[in-house]
C-alpha positions in Angstrom: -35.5 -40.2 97.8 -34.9 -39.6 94.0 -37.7 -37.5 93.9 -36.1 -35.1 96.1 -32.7 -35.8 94.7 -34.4 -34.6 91.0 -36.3 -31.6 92.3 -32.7 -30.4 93.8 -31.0 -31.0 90.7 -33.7 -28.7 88.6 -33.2 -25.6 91.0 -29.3 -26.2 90.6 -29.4 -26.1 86.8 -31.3 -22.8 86.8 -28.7 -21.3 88.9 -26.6 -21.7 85.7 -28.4 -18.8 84.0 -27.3 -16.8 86.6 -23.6 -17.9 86.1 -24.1 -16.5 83.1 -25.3 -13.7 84.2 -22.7 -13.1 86.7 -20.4 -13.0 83.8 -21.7 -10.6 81.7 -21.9 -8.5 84.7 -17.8 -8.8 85.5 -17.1 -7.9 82.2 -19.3 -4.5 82.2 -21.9 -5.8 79.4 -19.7 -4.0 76.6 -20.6 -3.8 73.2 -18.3 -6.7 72.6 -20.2 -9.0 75.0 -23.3 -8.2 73.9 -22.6 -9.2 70.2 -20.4 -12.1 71.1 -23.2 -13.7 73.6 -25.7 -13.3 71.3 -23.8 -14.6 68.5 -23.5 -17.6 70.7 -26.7 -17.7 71.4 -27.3 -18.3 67.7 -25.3 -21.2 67.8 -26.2 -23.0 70.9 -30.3 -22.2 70.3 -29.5 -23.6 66.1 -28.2 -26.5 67.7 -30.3 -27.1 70.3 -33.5 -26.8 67.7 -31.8 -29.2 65.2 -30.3 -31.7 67.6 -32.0 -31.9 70.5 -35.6 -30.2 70.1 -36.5 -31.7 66.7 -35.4 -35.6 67.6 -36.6 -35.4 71.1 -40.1 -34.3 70.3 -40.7 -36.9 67.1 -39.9 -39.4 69.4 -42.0 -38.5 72.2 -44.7 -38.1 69.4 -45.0 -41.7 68.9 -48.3 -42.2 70.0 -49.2 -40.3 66.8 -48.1 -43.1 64.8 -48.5 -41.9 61.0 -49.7 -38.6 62.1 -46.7 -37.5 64.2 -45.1 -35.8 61.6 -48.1 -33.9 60.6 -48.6 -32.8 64.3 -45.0 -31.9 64.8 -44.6 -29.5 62.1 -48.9 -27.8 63.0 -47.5 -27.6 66.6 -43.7 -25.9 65.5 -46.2 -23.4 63.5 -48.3 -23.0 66.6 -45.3 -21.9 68.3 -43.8 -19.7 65.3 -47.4 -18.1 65.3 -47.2 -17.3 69.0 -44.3 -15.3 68.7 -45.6 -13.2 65.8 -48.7 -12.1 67.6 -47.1 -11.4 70.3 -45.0 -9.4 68.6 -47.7 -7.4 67.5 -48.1 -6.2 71.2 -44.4 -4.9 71.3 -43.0 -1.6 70.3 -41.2 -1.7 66.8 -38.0 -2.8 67.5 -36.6 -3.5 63.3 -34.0 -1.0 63.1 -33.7 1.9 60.4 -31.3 4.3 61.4 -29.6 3.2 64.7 -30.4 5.5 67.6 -29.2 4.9 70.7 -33.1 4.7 71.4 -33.8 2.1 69.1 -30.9 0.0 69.6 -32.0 -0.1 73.2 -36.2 -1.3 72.1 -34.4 -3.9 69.7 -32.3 -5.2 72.7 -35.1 -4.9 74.9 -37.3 -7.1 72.1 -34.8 -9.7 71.7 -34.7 -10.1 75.4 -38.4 -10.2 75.8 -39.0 -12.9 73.1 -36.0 -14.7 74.2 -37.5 -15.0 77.7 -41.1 -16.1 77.3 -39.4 -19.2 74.7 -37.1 -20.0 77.0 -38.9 -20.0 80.3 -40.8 -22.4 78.0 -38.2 -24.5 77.2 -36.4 -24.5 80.8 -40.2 -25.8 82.2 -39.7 -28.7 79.8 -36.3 -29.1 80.3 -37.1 -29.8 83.8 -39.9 -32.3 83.7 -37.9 -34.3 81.4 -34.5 -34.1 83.9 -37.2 -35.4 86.5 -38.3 -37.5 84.8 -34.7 -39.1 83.9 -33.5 -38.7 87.5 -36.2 -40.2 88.8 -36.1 -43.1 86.5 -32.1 -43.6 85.5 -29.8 -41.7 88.1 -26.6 -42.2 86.6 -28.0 -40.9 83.0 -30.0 -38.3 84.5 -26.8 -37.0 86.4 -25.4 -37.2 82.5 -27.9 -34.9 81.1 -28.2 -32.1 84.3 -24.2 -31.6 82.9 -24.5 -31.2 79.4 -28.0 -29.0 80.5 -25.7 -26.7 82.7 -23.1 -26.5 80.3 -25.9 -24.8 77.9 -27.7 -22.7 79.8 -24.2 -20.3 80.8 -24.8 -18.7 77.6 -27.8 -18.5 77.2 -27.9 -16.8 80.4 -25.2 -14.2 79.2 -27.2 -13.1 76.2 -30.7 -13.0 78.4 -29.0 -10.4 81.1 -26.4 -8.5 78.5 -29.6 -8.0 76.1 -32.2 -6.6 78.9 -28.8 -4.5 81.0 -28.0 -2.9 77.8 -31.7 -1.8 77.3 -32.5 -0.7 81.2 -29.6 0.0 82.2 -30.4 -1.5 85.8 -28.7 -4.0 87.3 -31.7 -4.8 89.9 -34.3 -5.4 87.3 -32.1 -7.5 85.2 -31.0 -9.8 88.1 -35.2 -10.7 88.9 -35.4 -11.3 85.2 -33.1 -13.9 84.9 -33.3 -15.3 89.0 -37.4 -15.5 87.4 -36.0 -17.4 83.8 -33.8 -19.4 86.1 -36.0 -21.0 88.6 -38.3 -22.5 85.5 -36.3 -25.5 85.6 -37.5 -25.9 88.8 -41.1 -25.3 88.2 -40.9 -27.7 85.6 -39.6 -30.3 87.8 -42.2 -29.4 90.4 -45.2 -30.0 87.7 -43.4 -33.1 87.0 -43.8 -34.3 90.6 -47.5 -33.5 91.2 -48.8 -34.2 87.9 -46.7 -36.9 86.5 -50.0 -39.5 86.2 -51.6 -36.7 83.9 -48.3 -35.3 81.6 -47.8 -38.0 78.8 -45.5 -39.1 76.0 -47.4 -37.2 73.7 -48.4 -34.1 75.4 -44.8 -33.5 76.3 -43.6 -33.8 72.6 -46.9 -31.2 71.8 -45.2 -28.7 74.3 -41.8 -29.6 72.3 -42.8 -29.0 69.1 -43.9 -25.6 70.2 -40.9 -24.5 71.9 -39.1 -25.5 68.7 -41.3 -23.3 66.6 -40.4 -20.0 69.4 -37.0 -20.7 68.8 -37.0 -21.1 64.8 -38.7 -17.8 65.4 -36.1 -16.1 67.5 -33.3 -17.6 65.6 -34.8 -16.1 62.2 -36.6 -13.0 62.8 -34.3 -11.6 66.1 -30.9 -13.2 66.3 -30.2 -13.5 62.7 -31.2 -9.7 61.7 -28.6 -8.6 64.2 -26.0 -10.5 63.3 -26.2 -9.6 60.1 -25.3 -6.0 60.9 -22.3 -6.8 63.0 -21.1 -9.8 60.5 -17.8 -8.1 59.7 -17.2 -8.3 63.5 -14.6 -11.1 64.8 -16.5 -11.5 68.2 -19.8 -12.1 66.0 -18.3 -15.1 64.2 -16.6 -16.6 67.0 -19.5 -16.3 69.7 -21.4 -18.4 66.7 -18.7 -21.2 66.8 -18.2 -21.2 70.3 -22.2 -21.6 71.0 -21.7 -24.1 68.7 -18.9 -25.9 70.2 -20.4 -25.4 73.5 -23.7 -26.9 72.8 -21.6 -30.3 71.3 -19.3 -30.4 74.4 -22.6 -30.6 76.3 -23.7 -33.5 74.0 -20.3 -35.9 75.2 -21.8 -36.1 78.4 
């Protein structure tokens, strides 16, 4: 029964991205969202590297024993060096002189990158609220909260970065219904392949979603921050995803 009870809970959690969504959609995607929800994207991705990634996968490494630390920080690189070949493959998007044309590719970008890390990260997210559901009901119901909580904004700055840039709200909607259901594929890999997934390969795919999201926080989200710093929405979307990402912790 908890089996069922934890795949359920996986599909639900994904439906918060489309909360956020559905958000950025009621407010018309303005200028002012679009820099305030990836402001707080800044904040709740910072946070969620430094105290949730980073811990969670040096403890799942401990099959590694002296050698954990050595393979955490080669499989953070892996994943910092997927990101930058992939970038290769994508249309310059550092801007120069800000066109409406390039503004939209750097959008675009930031919503590309954001989406292959994250789909990443919301696969894992849901073999480990399986896993916890499956194991510890009360605790697992505990973490599908605070795992809700955090993925509103980054649903907001997933649809308000790819709207801005296509201007449709059709395509937008399948890109983040698709980002969305990941939780529940990783709860569904969970459930037919949890004699095969270990302790250790689950801290490996970790590691490397850490690394894509030291990537996106230096080289995408911090570059266009910096040329809306003087803004009051930038500062506070940082603090709020901030604030948002330790309200999720309490529970």
């Amino acid at each position: 029964m908890n089996q069922e009870i934890s795949l359920g809970l996986t599909l639900v959690l994904g439906l918060f991205i489309l909360l956020g969504s559905a958000i950025v959609f009621i407010t018309k995607n303005s200028n002012t969202v679009v820099n305030f929800s990836i402001s707080m994207a800044l904040g709740v991705m910072t946070s969620l590297g430094i105290f949730e990634l980073l811990p969670e996968s040096y403890e799942h490494l401990e099959q590694f024993h002296n050698l954990k630390i050595p393979v955490m920080f080669g499989t953070i690189l892996i994943g910092i060096l997927f990101l930058t070949f992939l970038d290769q493959f994508i249309p310059d998007h550092h801007l120069e002189n800000h066109t409406e044309k390039e503004e939209k590719e750097n959008l675009h970008h930031i919503g590309l990158v954001s989406s292959i890390a994250l789909v990443l990260h919301n696969m894992i997210e849901g073999m480990a609220i399986y896993s916890t559901v499956t194991t510890d009901m009360k605790l697992g119901l505990f973490m599908c909260i605070g795992v809700g909580l955090h993925n509103i904004p980054l649903g907001m700055v997933i649809t308000s970065t790819f709207y801005k840039s296509n201007n449709s709200i059709k395509k937008t909607l399948w890109i983040s219904l698709f980002i969305s259901i990941s939780t529940f594929l990783g709860g569904m890999i969970m459930y037919l392949l949890s004699n095969i997934i270990t302790d250790a390969v689950l801290g490996i795919l970790l590691s490397i979603t850490l690394g894509m999201l030291f990537y996106i926080i230096c080289f995408e989200l911090i570059p266009h921050i910096k040329e809306n710093w003087k803004e009051k929405t930038t500062v506070f979307g940082v603090v709020f995803g901030i604030i948002i990402f330790f309200l999720s912790k309490l529970f």
